[in-house]
C-alpha positions, 0 to 999 in steps of 0.5 A, spaced: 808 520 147 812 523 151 811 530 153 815 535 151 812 533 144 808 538 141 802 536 139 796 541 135 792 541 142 798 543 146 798 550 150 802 554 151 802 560 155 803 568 152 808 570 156 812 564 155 820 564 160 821 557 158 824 554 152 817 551 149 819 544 150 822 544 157 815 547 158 812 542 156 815 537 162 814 541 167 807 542 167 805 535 167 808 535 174 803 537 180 806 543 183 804 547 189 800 554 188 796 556 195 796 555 202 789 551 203 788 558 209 789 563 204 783 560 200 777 564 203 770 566 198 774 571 195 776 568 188 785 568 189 789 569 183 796 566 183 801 564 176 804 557 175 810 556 169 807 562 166 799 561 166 795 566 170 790 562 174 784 562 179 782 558 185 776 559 187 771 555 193 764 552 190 761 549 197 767 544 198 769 543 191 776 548 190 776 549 183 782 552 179 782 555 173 784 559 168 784 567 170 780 570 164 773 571 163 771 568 156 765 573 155 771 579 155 776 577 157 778 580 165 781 576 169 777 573 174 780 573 180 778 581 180 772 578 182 766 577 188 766 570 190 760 568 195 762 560 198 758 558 192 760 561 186 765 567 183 762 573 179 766 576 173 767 584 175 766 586 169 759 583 167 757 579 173 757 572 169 757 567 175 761 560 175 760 555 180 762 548 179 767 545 175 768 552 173 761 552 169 757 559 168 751 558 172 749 565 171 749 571 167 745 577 169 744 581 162 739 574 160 737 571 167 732 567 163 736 565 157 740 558 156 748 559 158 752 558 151 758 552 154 763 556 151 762 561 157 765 554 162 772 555 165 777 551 163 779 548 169 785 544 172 784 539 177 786 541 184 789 536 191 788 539 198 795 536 201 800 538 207 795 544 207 797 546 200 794 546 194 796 543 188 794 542 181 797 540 174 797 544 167 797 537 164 794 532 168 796 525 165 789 522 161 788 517 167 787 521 172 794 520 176 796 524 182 803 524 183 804 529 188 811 528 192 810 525 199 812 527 206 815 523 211 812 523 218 806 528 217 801 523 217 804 519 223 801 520 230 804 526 235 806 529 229 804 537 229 803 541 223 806 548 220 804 551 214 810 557 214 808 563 210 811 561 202 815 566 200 817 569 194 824 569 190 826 573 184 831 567 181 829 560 179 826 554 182 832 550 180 837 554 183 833 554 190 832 547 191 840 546 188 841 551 194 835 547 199 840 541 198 847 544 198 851 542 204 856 546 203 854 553 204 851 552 212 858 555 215 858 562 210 850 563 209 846 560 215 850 564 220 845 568 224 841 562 224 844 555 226 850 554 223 858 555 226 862 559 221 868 555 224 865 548 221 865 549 214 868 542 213 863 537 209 863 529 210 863 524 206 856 522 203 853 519 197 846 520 193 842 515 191 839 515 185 830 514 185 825 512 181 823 520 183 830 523 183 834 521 189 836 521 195 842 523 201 843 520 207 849 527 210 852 526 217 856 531 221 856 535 227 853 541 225 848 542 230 840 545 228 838 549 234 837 555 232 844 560 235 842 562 242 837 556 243 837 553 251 838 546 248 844 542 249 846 537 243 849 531 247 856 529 248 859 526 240 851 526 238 851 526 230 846 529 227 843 526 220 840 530 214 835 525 210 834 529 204 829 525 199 829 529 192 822 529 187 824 532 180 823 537 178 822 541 184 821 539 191 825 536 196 824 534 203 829 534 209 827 529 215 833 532 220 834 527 226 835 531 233 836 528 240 832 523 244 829 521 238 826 527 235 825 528 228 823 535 224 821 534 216 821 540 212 818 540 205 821 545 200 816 545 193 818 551 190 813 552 185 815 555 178 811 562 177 816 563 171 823 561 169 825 568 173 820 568 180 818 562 184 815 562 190 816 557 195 812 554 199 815 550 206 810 545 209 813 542 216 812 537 222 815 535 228 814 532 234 817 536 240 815 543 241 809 542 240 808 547 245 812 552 242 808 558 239 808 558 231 810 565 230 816 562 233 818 557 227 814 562 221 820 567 224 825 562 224 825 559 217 822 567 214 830 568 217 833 561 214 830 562 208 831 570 207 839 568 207 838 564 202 834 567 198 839 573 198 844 568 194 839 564 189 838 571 186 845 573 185 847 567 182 849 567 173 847 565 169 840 565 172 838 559 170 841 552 172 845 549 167 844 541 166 850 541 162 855 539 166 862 542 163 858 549 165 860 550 172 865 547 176 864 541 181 867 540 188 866 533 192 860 537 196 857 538 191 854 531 191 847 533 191 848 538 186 850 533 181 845 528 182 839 533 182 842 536 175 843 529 173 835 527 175 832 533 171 837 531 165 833 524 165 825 527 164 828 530 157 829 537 160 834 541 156 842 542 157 840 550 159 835 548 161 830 555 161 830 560 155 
């Protein structure tokens, strides 16, 4: 069946931004909700598509749940949590693993109703993130996009702050993958005003969305870095591109150097996302961390500045709606794969 048919069990949430259906597809994906760091015995609220959700620590079982009490209805990341368990804060009903209710203090002797168990989601630690799925396929398959090289000796691993954005995850990762816009956005950063011109390249479709090889001189040192690029050194950009919303940049810098950077943009509504950047590297490995959290903060907020300036808000798969460039390449084949999951030609209500 495929899932954007409704169905007499389907949930969807209160306060929906998406058409119902385009609802429906994206959460049978996994998406990224947390920092695996950020998860301490406190219980952590956060919102995937619309859907308040709890994470919690039960011993080495994170559990991610809805955020709402059934007894009366507070929200759970309000609460106390130990390691072990959380505790409503409104009748100290307590849950542990699972999401089972494991106490309640007004009946400490009483039998515990199974209605009072969360409704839980499943939860997977990778590249320092955690991810769950809204609607998780019946066999239990984990399909959560991969990243060149983090598994690889001599790698570091960085977990940059995510950072919130009041615009659509399609619009910021069409930005992620843009290549044009480098020479009048990322000027304060890496790129040279005096280069604006985009070499020809070609994307290539995939069972997962696609991917783009882009070649040119445009150097990735931060400006004002001691660093030299070598003499005719080209620079190429592997974008690999998972729909609906993440997409990796593996960027190929001299003597072999290699730095992977993941953009999971994560769908808190069809108006806010929060974007998560997981990174590796093996050179700098020496460098201070703060160093590259402040760099990317930098890139990122300058992006940040035109995804959410952009109209229509959300991103149009219909491709008579906006006007496309030869550079626009990426732009067309990110459209076209999310065409291809059934989503709609307006794609967000």
């Amino acid at each position: 069946m495929p899932p954007s048919v409704r169905t007499p069990d389907s949930k969807l949430p209160r306060d929906l931004s998406f058409d119902a259906d385009d609802w429906l597809i994206l959460a049978s994906y996994w998406h990224p909700i947390a920092l695996v760091r950020e998860l301490q015995d406190k219980p952590l609220g956060v919102t995937l598509l619309d859907t308040p959700l709890v994470i919690y620590r039960a011993d080495e079982e994170i559990i991610v749940a809805d955020d709402l009490c059934s007894h009366r209805g507070v929200p759970l990341s309000m609460g106390k949590g130990n390691g072990h368990t959380i505790a409503c804060a409104y009748h100290g009903f307590q849950f542990g693993h699972k999401g089972h209710c494991v106490r309640v203090p007004a009946h400490p002797d009483k039998g515990i109703p199974s209605r009072l168990n969360l409704h839980t989601y499943p939860a997977v630690e990778r590249y320092g993130l955690i991810w769950t799925c809204l609607r998780p396929q019946k066999d239990g398959e984990v399909s959560i996009p991969s990243m060149p090289h983090w598994n690889e000796a001599g790698f570091q691993h960085i977990n940059c702050p995510w950072i919130d954005i009041a615009g659509f995850a399609g619009r910021q990762v069409e930005g992620f993958i843009d290549v044009a816009h480098f020479a009048f956005v990322h000027t304060e950063t890496f790129a040279d005003p005096e280069n604006p011109v985009v070499p020809a390249y070609m994307p290539k479709m995939t069972p997962y969305g696609f991917e783009a090889e882009y070649r040119s001189n445009v150097a990735n040192y931060p400006i004002g870095h001691s660093k030299q690029t070598p003499p005719d050194f080209e620079w190429l950009r592997h974008f690999r591109v998972h729909v609906p919303f993440t997409a990796t940049l593996e960027i190929h810098f001299p003597n072999n150097g290699r730095l992977v950077i993941m953009n999971a943009a994560s769908p808190v509504s069809a108006k806010k996302t929060r974007m998560f950047a997981p990174m590796c590297r093996n050179f700098d490995t020496e460098l201070p961390l703060q160093d590259v959290y402040d760099f990317n903060r930098k890139v990122f907020e300058e992006d940040r500045a035109l995804v959410e300036a952009q109209k229509p808000e959300n991103l149009p798969l219909d491709p008579t709606l906006e006007v496309h460039v030869m550079a626009d390449r990426s732009s067309i084949a990110y459209r076209r794969a999310l065409r291809a999951i059934g989503l709609s030609q307006f794609f967000t209500a």
